[in-house]
C-alpha positions in Angstrom: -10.4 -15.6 -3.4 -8.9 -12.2 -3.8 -9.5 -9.2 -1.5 -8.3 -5.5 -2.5 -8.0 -2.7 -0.5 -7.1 1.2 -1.6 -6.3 4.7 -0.2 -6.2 7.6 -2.4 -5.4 11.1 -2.1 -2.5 9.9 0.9 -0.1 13.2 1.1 2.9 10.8 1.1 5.2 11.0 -1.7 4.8 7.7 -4.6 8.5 7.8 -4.6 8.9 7.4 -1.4 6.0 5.1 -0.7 7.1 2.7 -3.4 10.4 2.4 -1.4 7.6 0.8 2.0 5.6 -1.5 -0.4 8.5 -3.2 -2.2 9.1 -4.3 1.5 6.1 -6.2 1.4 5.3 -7.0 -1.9 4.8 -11.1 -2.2 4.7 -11.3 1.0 2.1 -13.0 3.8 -0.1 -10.6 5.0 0.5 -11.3 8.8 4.3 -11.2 8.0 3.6 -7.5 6.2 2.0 -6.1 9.5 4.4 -6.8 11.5 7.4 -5.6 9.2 5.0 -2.5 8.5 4.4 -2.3 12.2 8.3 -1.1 13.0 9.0 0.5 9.6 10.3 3.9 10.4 9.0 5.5 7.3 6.2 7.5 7.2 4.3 5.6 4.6 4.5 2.8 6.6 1.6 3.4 9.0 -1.0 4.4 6.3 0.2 1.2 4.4 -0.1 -0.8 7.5 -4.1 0.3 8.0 -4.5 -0.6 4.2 -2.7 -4.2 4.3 -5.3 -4.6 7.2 -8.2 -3.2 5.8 -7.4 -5.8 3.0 -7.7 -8.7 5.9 -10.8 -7.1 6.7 -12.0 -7.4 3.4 -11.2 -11.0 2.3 -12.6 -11.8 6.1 -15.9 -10.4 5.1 -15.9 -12.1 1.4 -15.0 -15.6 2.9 -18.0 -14.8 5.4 -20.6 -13.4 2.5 -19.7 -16.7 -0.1 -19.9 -19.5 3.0 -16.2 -20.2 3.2 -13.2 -21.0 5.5 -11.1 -18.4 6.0 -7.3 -18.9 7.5 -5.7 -15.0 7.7 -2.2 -16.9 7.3 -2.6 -18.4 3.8 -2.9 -14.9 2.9 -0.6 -13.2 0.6 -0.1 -9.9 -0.9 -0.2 -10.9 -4.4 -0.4 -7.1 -6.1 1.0 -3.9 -4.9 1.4 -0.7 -6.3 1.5 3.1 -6.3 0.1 5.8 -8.5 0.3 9.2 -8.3 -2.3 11.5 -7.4 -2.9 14.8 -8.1 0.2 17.5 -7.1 -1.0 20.3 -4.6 1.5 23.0 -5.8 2.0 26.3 -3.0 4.2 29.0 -3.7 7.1 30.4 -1.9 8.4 33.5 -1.7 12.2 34.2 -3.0 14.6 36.6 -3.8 14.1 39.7 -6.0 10.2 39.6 -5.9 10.1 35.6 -7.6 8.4 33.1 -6.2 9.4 29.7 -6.0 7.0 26.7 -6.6 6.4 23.9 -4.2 5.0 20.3 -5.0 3.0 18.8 -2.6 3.2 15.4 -3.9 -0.2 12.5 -3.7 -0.3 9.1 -4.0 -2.7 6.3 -4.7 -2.0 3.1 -3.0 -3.3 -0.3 -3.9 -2.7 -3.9 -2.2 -4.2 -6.8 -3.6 -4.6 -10.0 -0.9 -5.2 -13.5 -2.3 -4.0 -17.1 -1.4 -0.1 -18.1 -2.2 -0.8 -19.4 -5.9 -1.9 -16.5 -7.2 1.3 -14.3 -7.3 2.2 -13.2 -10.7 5.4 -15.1 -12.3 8.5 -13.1 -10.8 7.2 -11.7 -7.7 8.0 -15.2 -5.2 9.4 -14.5 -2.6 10.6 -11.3 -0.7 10.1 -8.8 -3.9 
């Protein structure tokens, strides 16, 4: 069985929010939430509502097709990060220029299943 859970639009930078889900990334789901829990980043929380929302997810599959389900055997088998669009705001600088600012987006998806499906390469911790 395999659950997937996604936020979009999140105004967390992908380079910086790649850095919070190689944490996790192989990882047991329950293991996750509670690294995620005291991650001091800031795209730790948002990840931390996804990784559960995933739970949630493969909860209510295991529920619609009739079968057990054990929220341990759980394992973030696929995580990544896309970019989403850049909000760009100008500044004012000197001499009359203005100066751009990106306001960086990112698209997060986690991808739960049991322990045997994790790609080759991605046992373990990372």
């Amino acid at each position: 069985m395999e659950a997937k859970a996604k936020a979009r639009y999140l105004r967390v930078t992908p380079q910086k929010a790649r850095r919070v889900v190689d944490l996790v990334r192989g990882q047991q789901a329950t293991e996750a939430l509670a690294v995620l829990k005291f991650a001091e980043q800031s795209a730790s929380e948002p990840l931390y509502k996804l990784v559960a929302s995933g739970i949630a997810n493969a909860r209510q599959q295991a529920e619609k097709l009739g079968e057990s389900f054990d929220e341990d055997e759980l394992v973030i088998t696929q995580a990544f990060v896309d970019e989403g669009p850049t909000m760009r705001r100008f500044r004012p600088r000197a001499q009359g220029r203005a100066g751009r600012i990106n306001k960086r987006t990112s698209h997060i998806t986690v991808v739960l299943g049991s322990g045997d499906d994790i790609p080759a390469g991605r046992k373990g911790n990372r």
